[in-house]
N, C-alpha and C positions, 0 to 999 in steps of 0.2 A: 606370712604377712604380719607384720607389728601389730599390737593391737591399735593403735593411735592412729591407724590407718583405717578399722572400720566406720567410725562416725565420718568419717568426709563421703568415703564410698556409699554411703546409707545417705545424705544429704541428695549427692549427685542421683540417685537414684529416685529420692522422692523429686528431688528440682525436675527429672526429664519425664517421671510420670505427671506433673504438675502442667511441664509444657503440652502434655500429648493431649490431657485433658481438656484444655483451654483451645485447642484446634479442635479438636472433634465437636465440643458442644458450638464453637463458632461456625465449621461449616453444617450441624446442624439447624441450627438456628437461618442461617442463607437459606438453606432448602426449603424450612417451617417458611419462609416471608419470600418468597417466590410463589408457595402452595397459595398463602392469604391471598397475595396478590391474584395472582388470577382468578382466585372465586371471588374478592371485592368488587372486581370490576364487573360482573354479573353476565360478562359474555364468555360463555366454551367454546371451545371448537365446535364440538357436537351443535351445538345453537346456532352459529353461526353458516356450518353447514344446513344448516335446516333452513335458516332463509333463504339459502341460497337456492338450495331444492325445490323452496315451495317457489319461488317466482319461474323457475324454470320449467315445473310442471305445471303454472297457471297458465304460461305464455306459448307450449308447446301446441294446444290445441287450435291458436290462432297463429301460424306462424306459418304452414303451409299459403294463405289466403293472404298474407301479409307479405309475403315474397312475390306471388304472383302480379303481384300491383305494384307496376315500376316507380309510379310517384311517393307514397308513402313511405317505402323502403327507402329511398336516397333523400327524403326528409329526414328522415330516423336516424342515417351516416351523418349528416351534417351538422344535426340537432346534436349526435353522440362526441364527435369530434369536441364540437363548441366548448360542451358539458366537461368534454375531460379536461377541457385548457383551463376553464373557470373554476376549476373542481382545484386541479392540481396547484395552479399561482395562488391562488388564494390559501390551500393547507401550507405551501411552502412558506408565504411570506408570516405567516403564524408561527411558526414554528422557528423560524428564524429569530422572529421577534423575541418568545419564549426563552430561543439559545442566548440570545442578549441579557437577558436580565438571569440567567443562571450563572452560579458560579464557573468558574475555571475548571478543565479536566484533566488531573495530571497527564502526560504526555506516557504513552505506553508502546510497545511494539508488540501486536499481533501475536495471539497463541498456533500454533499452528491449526486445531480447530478452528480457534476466529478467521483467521485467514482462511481458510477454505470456504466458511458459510458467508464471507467478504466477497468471496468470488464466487458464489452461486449469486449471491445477491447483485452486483456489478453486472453481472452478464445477463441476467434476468432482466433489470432493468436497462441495458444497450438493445436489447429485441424489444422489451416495451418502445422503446424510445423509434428503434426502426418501426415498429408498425406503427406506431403515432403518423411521425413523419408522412408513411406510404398514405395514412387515411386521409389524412387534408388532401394530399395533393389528388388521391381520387375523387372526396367528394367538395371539391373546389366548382368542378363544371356545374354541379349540382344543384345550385343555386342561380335565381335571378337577380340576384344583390351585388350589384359588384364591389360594394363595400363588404363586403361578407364575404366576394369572391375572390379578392386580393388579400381580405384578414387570413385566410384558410392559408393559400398560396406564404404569406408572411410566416405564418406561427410554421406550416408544415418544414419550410427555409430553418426556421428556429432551432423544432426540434433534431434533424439531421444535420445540421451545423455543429451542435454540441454535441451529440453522436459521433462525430467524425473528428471535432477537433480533442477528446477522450479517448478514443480508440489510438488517434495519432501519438498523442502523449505517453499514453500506456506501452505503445511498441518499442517508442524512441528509449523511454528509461530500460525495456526488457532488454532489447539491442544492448544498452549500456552496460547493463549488468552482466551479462555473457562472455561481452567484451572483456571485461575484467576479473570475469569468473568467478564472480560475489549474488548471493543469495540477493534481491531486489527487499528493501525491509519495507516492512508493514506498518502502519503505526494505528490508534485507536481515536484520531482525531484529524481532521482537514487545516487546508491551507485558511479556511475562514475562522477565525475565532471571536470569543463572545464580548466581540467588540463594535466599534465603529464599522468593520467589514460585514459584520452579521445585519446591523440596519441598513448597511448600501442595497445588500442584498435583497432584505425584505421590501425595502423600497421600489428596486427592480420589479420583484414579483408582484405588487400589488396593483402597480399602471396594468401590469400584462394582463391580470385577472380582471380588471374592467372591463378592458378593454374586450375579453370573451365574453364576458356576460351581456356586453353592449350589442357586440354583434349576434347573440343567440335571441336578442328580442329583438334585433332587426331581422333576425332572417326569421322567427316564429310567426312575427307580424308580418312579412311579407306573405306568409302559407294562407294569409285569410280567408283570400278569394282564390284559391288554387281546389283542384279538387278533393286532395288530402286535406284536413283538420288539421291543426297543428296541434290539438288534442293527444290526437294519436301519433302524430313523429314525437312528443316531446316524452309520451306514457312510454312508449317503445323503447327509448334511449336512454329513458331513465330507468328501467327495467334492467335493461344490460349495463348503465353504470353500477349497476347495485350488485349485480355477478362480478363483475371485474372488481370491485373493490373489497367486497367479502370473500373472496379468491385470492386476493392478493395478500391482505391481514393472515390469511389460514397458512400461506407458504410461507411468510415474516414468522409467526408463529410457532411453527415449524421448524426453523431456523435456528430461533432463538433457543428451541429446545435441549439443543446440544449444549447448553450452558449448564443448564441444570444438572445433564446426565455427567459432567465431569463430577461437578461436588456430590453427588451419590454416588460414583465410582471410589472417589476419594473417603468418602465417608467409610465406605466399606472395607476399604484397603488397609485403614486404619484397622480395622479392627481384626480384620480375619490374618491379614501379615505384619501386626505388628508394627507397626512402621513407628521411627524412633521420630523424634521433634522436627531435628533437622531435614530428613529426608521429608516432612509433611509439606513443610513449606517451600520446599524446593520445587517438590512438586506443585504444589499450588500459583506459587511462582511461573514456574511454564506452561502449565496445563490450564489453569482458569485465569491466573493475574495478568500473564506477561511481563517482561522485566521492565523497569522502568529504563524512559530514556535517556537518565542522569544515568544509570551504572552500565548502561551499552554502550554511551559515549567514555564512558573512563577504561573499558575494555579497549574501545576503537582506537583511543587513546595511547594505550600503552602498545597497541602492537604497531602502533602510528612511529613511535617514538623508538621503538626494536629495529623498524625498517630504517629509520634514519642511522641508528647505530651502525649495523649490518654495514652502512655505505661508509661510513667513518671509516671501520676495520679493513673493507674493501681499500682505500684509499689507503691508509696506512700500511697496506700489505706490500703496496706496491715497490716502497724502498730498501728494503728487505730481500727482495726478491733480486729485483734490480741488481745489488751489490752484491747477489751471489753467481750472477751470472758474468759480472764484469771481472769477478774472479774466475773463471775462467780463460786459460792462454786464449789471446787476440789470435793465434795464428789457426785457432778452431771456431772458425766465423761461420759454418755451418751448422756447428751444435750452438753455440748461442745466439742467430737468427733463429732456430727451432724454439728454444728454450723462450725467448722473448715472445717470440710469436704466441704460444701457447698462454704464456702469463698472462698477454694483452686482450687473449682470447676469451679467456675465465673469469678476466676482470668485466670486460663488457660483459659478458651475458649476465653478471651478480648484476651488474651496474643497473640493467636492462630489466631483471627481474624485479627490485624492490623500488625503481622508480613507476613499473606497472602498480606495485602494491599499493605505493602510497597514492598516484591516480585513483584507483579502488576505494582508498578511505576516503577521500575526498570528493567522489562520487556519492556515497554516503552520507558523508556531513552534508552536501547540498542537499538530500532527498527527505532529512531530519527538520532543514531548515524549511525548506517549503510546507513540512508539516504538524510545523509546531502551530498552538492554540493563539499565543500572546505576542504581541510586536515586542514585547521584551525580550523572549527566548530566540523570537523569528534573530533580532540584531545579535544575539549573542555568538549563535549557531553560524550565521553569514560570516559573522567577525570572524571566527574558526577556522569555515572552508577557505578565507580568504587569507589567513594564517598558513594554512596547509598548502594552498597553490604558490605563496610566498617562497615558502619554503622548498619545496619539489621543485621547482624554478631554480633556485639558486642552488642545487644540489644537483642538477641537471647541465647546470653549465661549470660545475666544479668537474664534477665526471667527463662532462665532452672535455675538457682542456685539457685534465690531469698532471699537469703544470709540466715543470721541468723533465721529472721522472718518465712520466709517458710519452715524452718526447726521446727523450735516449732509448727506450724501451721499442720506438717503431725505428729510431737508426738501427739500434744492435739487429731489429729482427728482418733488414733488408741492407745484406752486407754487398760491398761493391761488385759489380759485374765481372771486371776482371783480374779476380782474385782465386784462385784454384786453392785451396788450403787442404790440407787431410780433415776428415767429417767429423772428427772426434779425438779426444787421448787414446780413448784404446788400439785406433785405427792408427795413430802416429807413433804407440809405442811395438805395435804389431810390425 
């Protein structure tokens, strides 16, 4: 090796120690501010399971005597239902509001850990949502309020409406995906973003949360002159909101945990294998970041753009072909009716294959656009997919026609009835 050549190799060597450095102390420092983070916030799990314990071992002892007693009990359904309507429209329309006045979140597609605790989380809350639903409509009879007893009947409508029109959506795009034998993509953001959509929303939720609260003082006030207290439906149900909801933080929590354990996986990895710059962040990239949706679409892109090729060459092939077959003596109308046939055969099925593909991408780009953040991104993405249908359209009816060429190609490959010719050269030199 020259010597003129060790100072670069020493440069590059401190430059990629320099890089490895600057990643390790950075997913350091995530871990350090993950740790603060949840001891600032002054609740553990352990604490939190502790409330939870303690209300369940104060209530256990009164709870045989509290079932026995049919009025009390379906005060305490109906009080609990109300509680969870006013509980939930109200968190939601807050936090919407919140999502409004925060900035914008780059657009991301799903780690494959995110996506898994996405879909514990999803499914978790479609059974929430079914047992909501089933508790109104039980504890609907359960009142003498009929404005209480048509709100229960409404909200229960509510929540299995949205349950089912989720579920239905979710199947139709799986279906899709299948169909075209593409991975279903994930993304790290909704169809609402933190705009005008995010206050329609919060607006929605807020009417609804009155409107619960309204009827849980109608229907508390009606308990006055009932033999039940409304004391005790209201103690009881707010007892069990207080489990369901410290329950449900512990499994979120839970959840979220798997974030943490990549960057202490990674952390380690670095160190114990060595791992050079580029391999950190690649890693990091798919394992905790996910790739952005700007370099997924320039991938989607390019192989968007290969399928359309593929169908040009397909097309192109065609005359070429054609002209070698027409070189062959007319008087062997058997070998080239084969010969045609075959060509016309291979062409459709390419034909047939990369107009599925590009359908695929363009399945895709729609699935991008429904889940972008911004109405800027939303029109840009639309603009896209409606690019890409453009296109597979007019590439769909270039292929059906296949112009002059595929037209001699299906005469040569259905030669006249009553024509008897030898099947081949070899058969006529023989």
């Amino acid at each position: 090796m020259p010597p003129h050549d060790l100072p670069s190799l020493g440069t590059q060597a401190s430059s990629e120690d320099g890089q490895r450095k600057l990643w390790f102390e950075y997913l350091t420092k995530l871990n350090d501010r993950q740790l603060q983070s949840a001891r600032a916030s002054g609740i553990t799990p352990w604490a939190l399971f502790a409330v939870a314990a303690a209300i369940v071992y104060r209530s256990l002892p009164q709870l045989p005597g509290f079932i026995a007693t049919p009025a009390p009990l379906k005060a305490s359904v109906v009080t609990l239902a109300l509680e969870i309507d006013a509980l939930f429209y109200s968190a939601a329309a807050v936090v919407y509001l919140i999502y409004y006045c925060a900035s914008g979140v780059q657009a991301r597609l799903l780690t494959p850990q995110s996506r898994r605790a996405g879909q514990v989380t999803l499914w978790g809350a479609r059974v929430a949502f079914a047992a909501l639903g089933t508790l109104h409509f039980i504890a609907a009879p359960w009142t003498t309020s009929s404005f209480v007893r048509w709100l229960l009947v409404a909200l229960g409508i509510w929540w299995s409406a949205n349950l089912a029109v989720g579920i239905r959506k979710d199947l139709r795009k799986t279906r899709e995906a299948k169909k075209h034998k593409l991975p279903l993509p994930a993304f790290n953001v909704t169809s609402i973003g933190p705009d005008l959509g995010a206050v329609v929303v919060a607006g929605l939720m807020a009417p609804l949360a009155g409107i619960a609260f309204a009827g849980l003082l109608v229907f508390l006030r009606s308990l006055g002159a009932a033999p039940a207290p409304w004391t005790m439906a209201l103690g009881a149900a707010t007892q069990c909101l207080a489990v369901i909801v410290v329950l449900t933080i512990l499994l979120l929590q839970g959840i979220s945990e798997v974030s943490r354990n990549i960057f202490l996986t990674l952390e380690r990895d670095i160190i114990l294998e060595n791992l050079p710059a580029a391999e950190i962040k690649a890693r990091f990239i798919r394992e905790a970041l996910g790739p952005s949706v700007g370099d997924w679409l320039k991938g989607l892109n390019q192989k968007g753009c290969a399928a359309l090729g593929e169908l040009a060459k397909l097309a192109d092939s065609l005359e070429p072909q054609l002209e070698e077959i027409e070189r062959i003596d007319a008087r062997f109308s058997i070998e080239r009716a084969g010969r045609a046939k075959k060509v016309l055969e291979e062409y459709d099925k390419g034909v047939a294959a990369h107009i599925d593909e590009l359908k695929g991408f363009i399945f895709q780009l729609k699935q991008v656009s429904e889940a972008s953040i911004s109405t800027w991104e939303t029109g840009i993405l639309s603009r896209m997919a409606e690019e890409w249908t453009a296109e597979k359209d007019r590439h769909i009816g270039v292929a059906g026609r296949a112009g002059e060429v595929r037209k001699r190609l299906r005469a040569l490959a259905s030669p006249p009835e009553h024509q008897n010719p030898p099947t081949s050269q070899a058969a006529l030199s023989g």
